[in-house]
DRENTORKOL-3810 file (N, C-alpha, C; in nm, 4 decimals):
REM DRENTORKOL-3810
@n.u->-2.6372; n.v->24.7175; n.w->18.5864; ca.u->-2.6501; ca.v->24.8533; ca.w->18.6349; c.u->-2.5204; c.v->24.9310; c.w->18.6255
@n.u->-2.4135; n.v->24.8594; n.w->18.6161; ca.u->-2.3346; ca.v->24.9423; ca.w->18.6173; c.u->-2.2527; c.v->25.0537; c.w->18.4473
@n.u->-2.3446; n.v->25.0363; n.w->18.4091; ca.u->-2.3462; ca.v->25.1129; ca.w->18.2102; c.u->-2.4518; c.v->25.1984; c.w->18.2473
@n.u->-2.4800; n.v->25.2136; n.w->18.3921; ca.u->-2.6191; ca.v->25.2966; ca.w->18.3885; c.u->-2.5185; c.v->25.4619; c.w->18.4424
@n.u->-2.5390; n.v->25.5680; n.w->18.3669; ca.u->-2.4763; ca.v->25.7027; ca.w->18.4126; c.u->-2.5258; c.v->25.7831; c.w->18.5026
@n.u->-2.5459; n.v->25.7086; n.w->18.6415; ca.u->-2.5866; ca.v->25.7977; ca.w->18.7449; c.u->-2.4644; c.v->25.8622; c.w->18.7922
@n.u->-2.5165; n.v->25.9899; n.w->18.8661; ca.u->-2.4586; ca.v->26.0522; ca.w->18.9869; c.u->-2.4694; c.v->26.0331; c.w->19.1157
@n.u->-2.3936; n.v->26.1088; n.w->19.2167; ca.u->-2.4293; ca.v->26.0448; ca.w->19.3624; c.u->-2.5513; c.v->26.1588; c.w->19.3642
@n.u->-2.5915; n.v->26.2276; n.w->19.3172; ca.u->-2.7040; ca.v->26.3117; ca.w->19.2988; c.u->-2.8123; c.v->26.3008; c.w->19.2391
@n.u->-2.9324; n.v->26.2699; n.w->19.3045; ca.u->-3.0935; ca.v->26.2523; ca.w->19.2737; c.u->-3.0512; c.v->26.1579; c.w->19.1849
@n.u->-3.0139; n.v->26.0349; n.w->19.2107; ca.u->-2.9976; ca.v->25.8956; ca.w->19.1947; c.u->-3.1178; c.v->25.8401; c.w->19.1399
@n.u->-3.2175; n.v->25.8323; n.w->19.2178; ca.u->-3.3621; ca.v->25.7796; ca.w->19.1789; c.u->-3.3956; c.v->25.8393; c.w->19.0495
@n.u->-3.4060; n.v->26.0131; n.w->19.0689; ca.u->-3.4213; ca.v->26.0255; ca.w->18.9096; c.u->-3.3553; c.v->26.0063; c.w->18.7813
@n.u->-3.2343; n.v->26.0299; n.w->18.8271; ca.u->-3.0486; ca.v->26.0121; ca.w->18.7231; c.u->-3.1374; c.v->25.8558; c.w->18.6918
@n.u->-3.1995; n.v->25.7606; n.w->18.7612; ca.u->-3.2410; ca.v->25.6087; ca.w->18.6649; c.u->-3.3590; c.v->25.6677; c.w->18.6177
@n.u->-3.4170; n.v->25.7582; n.w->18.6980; ca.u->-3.5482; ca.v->25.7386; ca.w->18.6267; c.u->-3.5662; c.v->25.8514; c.w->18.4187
@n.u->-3.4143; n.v->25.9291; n.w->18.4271; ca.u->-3.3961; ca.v->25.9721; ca.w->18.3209; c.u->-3.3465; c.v->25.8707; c.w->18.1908
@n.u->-3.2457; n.v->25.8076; n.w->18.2626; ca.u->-3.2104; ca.v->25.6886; ca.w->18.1546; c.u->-3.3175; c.v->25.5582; c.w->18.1588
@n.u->-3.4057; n.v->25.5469; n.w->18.2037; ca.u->-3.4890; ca.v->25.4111; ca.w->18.1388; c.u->-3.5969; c.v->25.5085; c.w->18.0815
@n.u->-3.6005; n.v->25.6002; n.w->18.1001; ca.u->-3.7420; ca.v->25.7560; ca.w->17.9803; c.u->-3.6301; c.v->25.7084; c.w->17.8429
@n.u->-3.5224; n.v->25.7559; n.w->17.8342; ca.u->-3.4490; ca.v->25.7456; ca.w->17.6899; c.u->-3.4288; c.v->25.5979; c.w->17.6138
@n.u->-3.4231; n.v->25.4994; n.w->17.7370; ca.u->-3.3601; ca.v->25.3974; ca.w->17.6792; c.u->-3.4887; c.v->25.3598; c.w->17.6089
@n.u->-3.5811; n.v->25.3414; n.w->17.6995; ca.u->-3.7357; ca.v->25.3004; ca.w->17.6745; c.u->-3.7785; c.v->25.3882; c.w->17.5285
@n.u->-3.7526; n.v->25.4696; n.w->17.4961; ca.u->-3.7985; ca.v->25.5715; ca.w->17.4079; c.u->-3.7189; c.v->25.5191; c.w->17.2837
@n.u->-3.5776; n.v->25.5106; n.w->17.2906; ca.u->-3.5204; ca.v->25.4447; ca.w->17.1653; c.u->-3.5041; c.v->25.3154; c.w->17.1385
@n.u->-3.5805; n.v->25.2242; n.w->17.2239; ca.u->-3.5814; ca.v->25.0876; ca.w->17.1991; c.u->-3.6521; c.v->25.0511; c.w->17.1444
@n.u->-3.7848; n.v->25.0320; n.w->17.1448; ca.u->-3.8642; ca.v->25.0091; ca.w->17.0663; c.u->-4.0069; c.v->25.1093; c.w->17.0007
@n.u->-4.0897; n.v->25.0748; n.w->16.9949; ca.u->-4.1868; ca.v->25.1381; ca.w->16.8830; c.u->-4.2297; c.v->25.2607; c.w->16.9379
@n.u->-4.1815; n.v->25.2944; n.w->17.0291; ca.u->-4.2350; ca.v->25.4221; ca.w->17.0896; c.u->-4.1672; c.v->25.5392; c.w->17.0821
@n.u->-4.0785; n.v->25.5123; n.w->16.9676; ca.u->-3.9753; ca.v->25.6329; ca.w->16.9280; c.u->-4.0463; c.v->25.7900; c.w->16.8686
@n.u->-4.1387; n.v->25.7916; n.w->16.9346; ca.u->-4.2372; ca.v->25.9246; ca.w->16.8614; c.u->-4.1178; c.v->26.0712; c.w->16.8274
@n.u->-4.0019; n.v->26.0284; n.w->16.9161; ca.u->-3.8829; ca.v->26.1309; ca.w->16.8727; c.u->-3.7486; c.v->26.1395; c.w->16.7859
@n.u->-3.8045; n.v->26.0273; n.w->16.6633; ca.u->-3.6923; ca.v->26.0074; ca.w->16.5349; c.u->-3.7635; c.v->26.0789; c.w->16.4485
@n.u->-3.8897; n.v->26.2192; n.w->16.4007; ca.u->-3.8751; ca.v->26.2578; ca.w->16.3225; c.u->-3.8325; c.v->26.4694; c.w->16.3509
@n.u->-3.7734; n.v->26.4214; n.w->16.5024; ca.u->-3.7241; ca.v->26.6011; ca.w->16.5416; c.u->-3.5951; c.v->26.6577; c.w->16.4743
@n.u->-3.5806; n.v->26.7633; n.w->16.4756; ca.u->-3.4865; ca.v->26.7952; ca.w->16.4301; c.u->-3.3649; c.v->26.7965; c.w->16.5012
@n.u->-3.2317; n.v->26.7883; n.w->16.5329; ca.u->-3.1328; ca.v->26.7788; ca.w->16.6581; c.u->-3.1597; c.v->26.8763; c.w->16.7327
@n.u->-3.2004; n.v->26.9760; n.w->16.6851; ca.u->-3.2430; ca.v->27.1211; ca.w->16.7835; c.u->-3.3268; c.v->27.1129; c.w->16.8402
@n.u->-3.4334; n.v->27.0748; n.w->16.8297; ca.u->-3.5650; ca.v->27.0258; ca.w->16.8968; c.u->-3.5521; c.v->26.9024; c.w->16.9604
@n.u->-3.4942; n.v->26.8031; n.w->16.9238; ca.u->-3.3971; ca.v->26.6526; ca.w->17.0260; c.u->-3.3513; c.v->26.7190; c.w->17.1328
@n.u->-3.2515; n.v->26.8285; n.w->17.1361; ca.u->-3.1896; ca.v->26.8706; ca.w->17.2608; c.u->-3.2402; c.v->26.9350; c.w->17.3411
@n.u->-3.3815; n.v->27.0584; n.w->17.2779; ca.u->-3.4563; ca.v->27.1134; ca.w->17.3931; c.u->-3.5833; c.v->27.0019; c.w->17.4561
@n.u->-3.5870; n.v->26.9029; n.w->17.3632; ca.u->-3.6916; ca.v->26.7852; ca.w->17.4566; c.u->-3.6234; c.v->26.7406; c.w->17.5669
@n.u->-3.4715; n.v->26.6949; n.w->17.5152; ca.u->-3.4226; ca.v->26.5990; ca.w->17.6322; c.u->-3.4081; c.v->26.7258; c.w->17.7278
@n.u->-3.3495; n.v->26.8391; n.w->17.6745; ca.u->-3.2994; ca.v->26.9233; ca.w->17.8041; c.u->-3.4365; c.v->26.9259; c.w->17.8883
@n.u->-3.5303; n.v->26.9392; n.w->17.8010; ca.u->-3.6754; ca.v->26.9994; ca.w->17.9530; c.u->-3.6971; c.v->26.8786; c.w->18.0131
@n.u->-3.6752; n.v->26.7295; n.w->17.9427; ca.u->-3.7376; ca.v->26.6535; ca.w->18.0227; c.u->-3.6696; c.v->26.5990; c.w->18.0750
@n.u->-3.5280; n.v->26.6225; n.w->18.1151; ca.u->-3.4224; ca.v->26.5865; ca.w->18.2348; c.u->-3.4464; c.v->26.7032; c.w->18.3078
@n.u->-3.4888; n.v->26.7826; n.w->18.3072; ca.u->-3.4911; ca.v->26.8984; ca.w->18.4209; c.u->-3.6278; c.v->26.8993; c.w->18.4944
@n.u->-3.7061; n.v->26.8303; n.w->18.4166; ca.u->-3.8499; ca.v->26.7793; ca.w->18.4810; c.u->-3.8499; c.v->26.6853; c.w->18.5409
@n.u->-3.7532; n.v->26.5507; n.w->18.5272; ca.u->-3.7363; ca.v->26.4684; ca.w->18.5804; c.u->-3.6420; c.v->26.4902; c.w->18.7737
@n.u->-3.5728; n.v->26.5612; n.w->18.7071; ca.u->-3.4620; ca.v->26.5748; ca.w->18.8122; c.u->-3.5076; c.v->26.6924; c.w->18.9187
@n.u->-3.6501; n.v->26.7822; n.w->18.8632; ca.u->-3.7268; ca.v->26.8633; ca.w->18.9335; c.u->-3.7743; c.v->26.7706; c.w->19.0769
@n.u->-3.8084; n.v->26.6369; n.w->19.0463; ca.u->-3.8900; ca.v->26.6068; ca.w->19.1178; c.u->-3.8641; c.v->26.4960; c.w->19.2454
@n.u->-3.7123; n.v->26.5395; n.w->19.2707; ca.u->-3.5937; ca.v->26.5282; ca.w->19.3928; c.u->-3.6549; c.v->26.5800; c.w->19.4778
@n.u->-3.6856; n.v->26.5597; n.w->19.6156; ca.u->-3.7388; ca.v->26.6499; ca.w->19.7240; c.u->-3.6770; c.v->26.7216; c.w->19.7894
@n.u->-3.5377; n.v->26.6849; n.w->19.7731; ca.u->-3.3822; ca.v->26.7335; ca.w->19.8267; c.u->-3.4164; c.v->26.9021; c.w->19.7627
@n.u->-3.4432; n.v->26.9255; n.w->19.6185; ca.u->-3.4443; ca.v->27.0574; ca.w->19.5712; c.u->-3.5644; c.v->27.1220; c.w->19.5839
@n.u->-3.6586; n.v->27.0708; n.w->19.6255; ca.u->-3.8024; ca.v->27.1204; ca.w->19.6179; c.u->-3.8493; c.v->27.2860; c.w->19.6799
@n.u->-3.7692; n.v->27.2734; n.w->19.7797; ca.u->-3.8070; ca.v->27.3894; ca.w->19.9047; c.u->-3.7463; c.v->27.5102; c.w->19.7893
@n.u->-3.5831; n.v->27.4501; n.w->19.7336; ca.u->-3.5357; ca.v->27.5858; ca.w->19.6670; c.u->-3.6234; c.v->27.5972; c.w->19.5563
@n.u->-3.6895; n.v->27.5262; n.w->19.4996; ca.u->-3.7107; ca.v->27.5674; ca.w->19.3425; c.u->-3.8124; c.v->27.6188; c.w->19.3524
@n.u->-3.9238; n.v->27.6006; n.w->19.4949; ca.u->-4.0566; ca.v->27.6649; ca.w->19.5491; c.u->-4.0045; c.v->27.8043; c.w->19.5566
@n.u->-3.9185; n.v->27.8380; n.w->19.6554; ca.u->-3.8449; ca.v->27.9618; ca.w->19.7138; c.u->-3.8202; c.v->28.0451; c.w->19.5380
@n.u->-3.7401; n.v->27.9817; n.w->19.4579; ca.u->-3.7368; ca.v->28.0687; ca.w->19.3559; c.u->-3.8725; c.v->28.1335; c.w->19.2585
@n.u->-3.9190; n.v->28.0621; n.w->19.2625; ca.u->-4.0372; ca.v->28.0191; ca.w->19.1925; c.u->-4.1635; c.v->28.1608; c.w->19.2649
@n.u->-4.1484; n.v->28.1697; n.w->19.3816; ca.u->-4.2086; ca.v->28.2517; ca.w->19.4312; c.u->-4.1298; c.v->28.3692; c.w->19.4421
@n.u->-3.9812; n.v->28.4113; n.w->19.4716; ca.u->-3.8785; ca.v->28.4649; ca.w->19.4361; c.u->-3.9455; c.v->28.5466; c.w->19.2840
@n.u->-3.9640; n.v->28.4842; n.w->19.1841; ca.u->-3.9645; ca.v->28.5486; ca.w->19.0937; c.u->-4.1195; c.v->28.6135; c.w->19.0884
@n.u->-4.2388; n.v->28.5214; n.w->19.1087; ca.u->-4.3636; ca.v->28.5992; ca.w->19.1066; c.u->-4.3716; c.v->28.7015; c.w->19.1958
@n.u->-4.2709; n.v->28.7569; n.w->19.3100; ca.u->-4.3219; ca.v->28.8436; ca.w->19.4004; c.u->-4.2228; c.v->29.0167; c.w->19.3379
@n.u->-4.1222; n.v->28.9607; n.w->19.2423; ca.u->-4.0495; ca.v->29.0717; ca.w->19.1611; c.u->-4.1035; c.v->29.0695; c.w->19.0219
@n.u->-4.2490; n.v->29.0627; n.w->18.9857; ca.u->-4.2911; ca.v->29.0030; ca.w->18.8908; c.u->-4.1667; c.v->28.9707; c.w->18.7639
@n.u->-4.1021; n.v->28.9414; n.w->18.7420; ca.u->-4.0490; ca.v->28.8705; ca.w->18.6528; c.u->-4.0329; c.v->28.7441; c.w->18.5685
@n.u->-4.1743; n.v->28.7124; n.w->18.6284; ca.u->-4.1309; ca.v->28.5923; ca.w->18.5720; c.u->-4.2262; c.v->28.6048; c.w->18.4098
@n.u->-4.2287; n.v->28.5490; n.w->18.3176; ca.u->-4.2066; ca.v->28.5770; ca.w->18.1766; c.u->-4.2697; c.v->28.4552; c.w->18.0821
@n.u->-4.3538; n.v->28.4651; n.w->18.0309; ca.u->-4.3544; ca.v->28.3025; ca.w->17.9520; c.u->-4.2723; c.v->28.3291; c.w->17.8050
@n.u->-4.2051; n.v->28.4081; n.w->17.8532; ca.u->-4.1181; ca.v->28.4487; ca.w->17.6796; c.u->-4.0000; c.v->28.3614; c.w->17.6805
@n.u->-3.9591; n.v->28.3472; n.w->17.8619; ca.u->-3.8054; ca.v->28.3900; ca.w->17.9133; c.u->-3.8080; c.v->28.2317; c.w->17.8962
@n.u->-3.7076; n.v->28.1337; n.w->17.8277; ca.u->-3.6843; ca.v->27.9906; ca.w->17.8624; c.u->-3.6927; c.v->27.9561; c.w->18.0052
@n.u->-3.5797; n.v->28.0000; n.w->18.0860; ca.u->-3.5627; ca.v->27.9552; ca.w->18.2073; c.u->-3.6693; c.v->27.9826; c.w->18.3049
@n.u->-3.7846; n.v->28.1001; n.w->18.2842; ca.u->-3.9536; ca.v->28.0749; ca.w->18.3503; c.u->-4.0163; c.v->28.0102; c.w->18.2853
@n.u->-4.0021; n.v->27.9905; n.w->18.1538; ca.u->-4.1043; ca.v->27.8385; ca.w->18.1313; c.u->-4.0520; c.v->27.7215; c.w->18.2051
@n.u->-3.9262; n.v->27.7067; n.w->18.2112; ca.u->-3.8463; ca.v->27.5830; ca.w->18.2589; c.u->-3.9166; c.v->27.5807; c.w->18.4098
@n.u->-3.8938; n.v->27.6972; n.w->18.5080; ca.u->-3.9095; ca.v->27.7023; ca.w->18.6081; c.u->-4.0332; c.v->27.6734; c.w->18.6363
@n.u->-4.1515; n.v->27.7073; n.w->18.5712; ca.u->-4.3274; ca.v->27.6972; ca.w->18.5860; c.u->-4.2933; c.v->27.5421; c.w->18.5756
@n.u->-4.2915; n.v->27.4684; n.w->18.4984; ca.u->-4.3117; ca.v->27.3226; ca.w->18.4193; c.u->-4.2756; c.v->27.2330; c.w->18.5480
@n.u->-4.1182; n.v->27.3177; n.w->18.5668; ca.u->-4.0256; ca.v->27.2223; ca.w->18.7488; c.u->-4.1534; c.v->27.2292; c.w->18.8553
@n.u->-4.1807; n.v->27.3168; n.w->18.8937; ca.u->-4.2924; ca.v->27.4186; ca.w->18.9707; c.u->-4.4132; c.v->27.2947; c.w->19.0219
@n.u->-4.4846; n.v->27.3184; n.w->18.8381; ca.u->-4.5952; ca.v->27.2582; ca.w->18.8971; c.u->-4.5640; c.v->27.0821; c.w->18.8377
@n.u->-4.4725; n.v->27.0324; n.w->18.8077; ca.u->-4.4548; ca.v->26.9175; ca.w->18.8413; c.u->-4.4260; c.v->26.8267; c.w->18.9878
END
């Protein structure tokens, strides 16, 4: 455990992000060696932010924003960071 790159922050998920990658490039389940690096970085980016969404420590804020934005309607399925935010949301 200790080659494992957690933080003292959402710990549970910080493992539960590195055994999604390790698991993914170890064996046959690599469905993500034919992306392009640009598309590699927005997978991993959404699915560490989906992962790390689902801390209970952040929950109340990301609810609060989340409604924050539907009540100034702004929120956008154009805008990255409201897709990001819907996906955190209803995960």
């Amino acid at each position: 455990l200790t080659n494992q790159p957690f933080s003292d922050i959402s710990i549970l998920e910080n493992h539960h992000c590195y055994v999604a990658f390790t698991t993914l490039f170890d064996a046959d389940c690599n469905f993500l060696e034919n992306l392009s690096n640009e598309e590699f970085k927005e997978f991993r980016s959404t699915t560490i932010s989906l992962i790390l969404s689902t801390d209970m420590a952040n929950h109340f804020t990301t609810v609060a924003k989340f409604q924050t934005r539907l009540q100034t309607g702004t929120l956008s399925s154009e805008n990255k960071e409201d897709r990001q935010l819907l996906m955190n949301t209803v995960l």
